[in-house]
PLY file of the C-alpha trace (Angstrom):
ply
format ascii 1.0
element vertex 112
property float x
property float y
property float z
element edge 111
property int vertex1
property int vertex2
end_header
-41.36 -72.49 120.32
-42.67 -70.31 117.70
-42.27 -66.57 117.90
-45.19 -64.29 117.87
-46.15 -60.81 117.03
-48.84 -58.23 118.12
-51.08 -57.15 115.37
-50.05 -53.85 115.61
-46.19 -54.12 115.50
-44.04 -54.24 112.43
-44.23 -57.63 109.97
-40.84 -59.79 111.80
-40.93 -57.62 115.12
-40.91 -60.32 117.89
-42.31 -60.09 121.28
-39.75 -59.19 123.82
-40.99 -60.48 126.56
-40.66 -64.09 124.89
-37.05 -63.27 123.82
-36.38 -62.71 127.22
-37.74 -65.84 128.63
-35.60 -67.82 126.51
-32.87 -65.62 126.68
-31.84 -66.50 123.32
-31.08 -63.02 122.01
-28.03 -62.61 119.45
-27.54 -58.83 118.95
-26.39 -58.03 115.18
-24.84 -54.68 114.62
-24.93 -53.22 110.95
-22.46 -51.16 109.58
-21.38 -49.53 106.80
-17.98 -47.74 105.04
-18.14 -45.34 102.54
-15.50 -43.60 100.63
-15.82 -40.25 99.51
-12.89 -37.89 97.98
-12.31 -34.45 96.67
-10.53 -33.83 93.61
-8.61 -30.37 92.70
-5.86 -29.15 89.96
-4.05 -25.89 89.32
-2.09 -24.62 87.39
1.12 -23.29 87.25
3.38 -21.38 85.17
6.93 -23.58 84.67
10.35 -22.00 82.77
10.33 -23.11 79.24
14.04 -24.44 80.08
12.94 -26.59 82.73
13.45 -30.35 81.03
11.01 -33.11 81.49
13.06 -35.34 83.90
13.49 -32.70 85.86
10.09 -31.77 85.75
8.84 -33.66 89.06
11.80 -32.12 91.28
11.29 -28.48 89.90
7.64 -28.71 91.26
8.91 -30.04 94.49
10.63 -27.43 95.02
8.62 -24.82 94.13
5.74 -25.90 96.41
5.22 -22.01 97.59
3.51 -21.41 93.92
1.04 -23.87 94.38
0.43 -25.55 98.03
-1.63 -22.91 99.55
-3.74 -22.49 95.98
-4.57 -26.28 96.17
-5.36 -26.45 99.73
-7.84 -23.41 99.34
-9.61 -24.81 96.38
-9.67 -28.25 98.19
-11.71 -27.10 101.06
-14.30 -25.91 98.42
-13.93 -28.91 96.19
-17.46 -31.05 95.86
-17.40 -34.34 97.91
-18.01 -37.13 95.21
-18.81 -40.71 96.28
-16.07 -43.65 95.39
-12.33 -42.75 95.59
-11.87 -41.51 92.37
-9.31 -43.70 91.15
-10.87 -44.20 87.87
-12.34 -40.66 87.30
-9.10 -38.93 86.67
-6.13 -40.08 84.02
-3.13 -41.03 86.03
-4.93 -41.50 89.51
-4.45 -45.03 89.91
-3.19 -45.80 93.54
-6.43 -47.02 94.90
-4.46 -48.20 98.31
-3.50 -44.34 99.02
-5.40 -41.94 100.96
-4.04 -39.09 98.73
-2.57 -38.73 95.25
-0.64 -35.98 93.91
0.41 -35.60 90.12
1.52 -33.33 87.42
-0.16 -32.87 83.54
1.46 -31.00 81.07
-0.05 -30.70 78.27
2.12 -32.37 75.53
1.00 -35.74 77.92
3.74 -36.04 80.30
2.68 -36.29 83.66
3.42 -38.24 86.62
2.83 -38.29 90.70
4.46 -35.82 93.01
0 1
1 2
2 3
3 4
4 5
5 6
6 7
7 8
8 9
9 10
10 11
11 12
12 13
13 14
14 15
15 16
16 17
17 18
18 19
19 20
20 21
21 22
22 23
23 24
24 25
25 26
26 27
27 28
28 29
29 30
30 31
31 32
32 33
33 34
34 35
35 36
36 37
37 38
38 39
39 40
40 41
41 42
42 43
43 44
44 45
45 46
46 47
47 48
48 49
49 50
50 51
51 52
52 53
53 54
54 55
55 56
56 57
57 58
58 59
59 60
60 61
61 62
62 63
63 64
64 65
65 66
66 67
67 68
68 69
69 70
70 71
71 72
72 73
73 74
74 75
75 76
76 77
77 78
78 79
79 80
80 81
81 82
82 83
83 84
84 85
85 86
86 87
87 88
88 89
89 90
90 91
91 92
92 93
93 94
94 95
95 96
96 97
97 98
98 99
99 100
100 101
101 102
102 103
103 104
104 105
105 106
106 107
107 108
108 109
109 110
110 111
């Protein structure tokens, strides 16, 4: 049996009444997932004797200078579309939900 429209109803719109009567309806859902993320940096002052490989831990530690600053600039932060991983040097754990790292600027960096 062919499916008919009315003139006046959208081009593919079938008549319901003839859907019913053969009650050979398949409902479809369509979704969608986007990512979005936020990206935010501050900076800090660090001692001049603080070495590089112990760099990482010295931030750790020191959250208090730099936690609340980040969190406050976050909720202000522009929502971009895609996660970001390769709009930022260094961001590359695309699996993670968050990413934390550390720049200085001779080029050593790495994730917190």
């Amino acid at each position: 049996m062919k499916y008919t429209q009315k003139p006046a109803e959208k081009p593919g719109a079938m008549l319901l009444e003839e859907l019913k009567e053969q009650e050979n309806i398949m409902k479809v859902k369509i979704q969608q997932r986007s990512v979005y993320h936020k990206f935010t940096e501050v900076e800090i002052e660090v001692p001049n004797d603080v070495q590089e490989d112990e760099l990482m831990d010295w931030i750790n530690n020191n959250e208090q200078l730099w936690a609340d600053q980040m969190d406050e600039k976050n909720t202000f932060s522009k929502i971009e579309y895609g996660n970001g991983v390769d709009d930022y040097d260094g961001m590359n754990e695309s699996d993670a939900d968050s990413e934390w790292r550390f720049q200085c600027p001779n080029g050593y960096g790495g994730h917190l």
